[in-house]
C-alpha positions in Angstrom: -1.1 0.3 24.0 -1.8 -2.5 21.6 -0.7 -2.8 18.3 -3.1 -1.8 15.5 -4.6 -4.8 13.9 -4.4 -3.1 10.7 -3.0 -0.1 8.5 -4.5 1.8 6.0 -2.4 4.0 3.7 -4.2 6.5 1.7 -2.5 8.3 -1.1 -2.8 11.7 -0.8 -0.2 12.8 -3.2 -0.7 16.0 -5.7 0.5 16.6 -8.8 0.9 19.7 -11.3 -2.2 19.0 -13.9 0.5 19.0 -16.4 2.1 16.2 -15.2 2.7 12.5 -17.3 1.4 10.5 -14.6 -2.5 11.6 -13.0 -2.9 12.6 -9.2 -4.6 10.6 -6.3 -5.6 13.4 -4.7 -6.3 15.9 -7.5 -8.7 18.3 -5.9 -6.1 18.4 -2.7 -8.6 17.4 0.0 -8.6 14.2 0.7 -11.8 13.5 0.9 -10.9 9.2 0.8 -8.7 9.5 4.2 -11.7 11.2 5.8 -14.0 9.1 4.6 -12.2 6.2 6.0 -11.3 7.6 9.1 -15.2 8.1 9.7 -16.2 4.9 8.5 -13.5 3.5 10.9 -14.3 5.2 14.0 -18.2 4.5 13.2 -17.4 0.7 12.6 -15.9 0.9 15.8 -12.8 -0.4 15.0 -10.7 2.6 16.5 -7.7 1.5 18.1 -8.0 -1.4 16.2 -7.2 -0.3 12.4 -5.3 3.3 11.4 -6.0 5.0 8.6 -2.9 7.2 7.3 -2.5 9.6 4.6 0.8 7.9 2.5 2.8 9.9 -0.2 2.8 8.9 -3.8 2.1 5.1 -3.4 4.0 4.8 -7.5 0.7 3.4 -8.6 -0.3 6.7 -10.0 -2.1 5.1 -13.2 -4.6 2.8 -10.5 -5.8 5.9 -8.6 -6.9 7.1 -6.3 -5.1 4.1 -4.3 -4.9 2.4 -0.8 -2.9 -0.3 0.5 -4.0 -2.2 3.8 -1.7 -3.9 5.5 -0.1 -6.6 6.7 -2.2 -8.2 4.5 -0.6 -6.2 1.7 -4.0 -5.5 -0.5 -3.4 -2.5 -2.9 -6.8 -1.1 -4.0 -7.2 1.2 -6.9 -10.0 3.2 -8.5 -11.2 3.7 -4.9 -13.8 6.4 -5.0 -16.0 7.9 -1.7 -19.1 5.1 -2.8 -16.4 2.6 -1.8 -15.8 2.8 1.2 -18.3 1.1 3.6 -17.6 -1.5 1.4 -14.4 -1.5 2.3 -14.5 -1.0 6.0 -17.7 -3.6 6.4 -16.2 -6.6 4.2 -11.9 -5.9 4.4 -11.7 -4.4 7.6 -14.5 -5.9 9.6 -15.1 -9.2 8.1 -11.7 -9.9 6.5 -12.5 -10.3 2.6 -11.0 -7.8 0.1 -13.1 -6.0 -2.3 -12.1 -8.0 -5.4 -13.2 -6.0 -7.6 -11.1 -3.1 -6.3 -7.9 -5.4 -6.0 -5.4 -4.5 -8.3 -3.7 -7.2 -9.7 -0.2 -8.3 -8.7 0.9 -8.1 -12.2 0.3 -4.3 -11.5 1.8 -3.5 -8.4 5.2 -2.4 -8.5 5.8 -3.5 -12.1 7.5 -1.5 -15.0 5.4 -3.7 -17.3 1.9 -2.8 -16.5 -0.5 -2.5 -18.7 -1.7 0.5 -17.3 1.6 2.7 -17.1 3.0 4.5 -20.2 5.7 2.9 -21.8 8.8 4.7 -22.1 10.0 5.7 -25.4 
């Protein structure tokens, strides 16, 4: 079998409403894997590209989020409109949805603008 071209992670992680930090997948059925996974298979790219549901990705404030890799492109705000976009321009023509990028300053950062600061 050969390798996948390409990997999506979807985050489908849940929290308690209650929670300091929001949920990706706050209505638990994540609706963006399946999406993508559709999309996918009708873009005919099966084999090709894997979509997979991923645990908290720890860019909770960004969601809900994606990451493709290995071109390492961490998308946030994605919502269900999204996503032929994504699948017709990232995955089957190779440019990232910039405005769906986030920014590196973002991505793994204690500093974001986005995240609470600690007190």
């Amino acid at each position: 079998m050969a390798k996948y071209e390409r990997h999506v992670f979807v985050c489908i992680n849940q929290r308690e409403p209650e929670s300091a930090r929001p949920s990706c997948n706050a209505d638990g059925k994540s609706q963006l894997h399946s999406l993508l996974k559709q999309a996918v298979d009708a873009a005919g790219l099966k084999g090709s590209v894997r979509v997979n549901k991923a645990g908290c990705l720890d860019q909770c404030e960004h969601g809900p989020n994606i990451v493709i890799y290995p071109d390492a492109v961490w998308y946030g705000g994605v919502c269900a409109a999204d996503v032929a976009e994504i699948v017709a321009s990232h995955l089957v023509a190779g440019r990232p949805v910039e405005r769906l990028v986030l920014p590196d300053a973002c991505i793994h950062t204690e500093v974001c603008e986005h995240r609470p600061r600690k007190t």
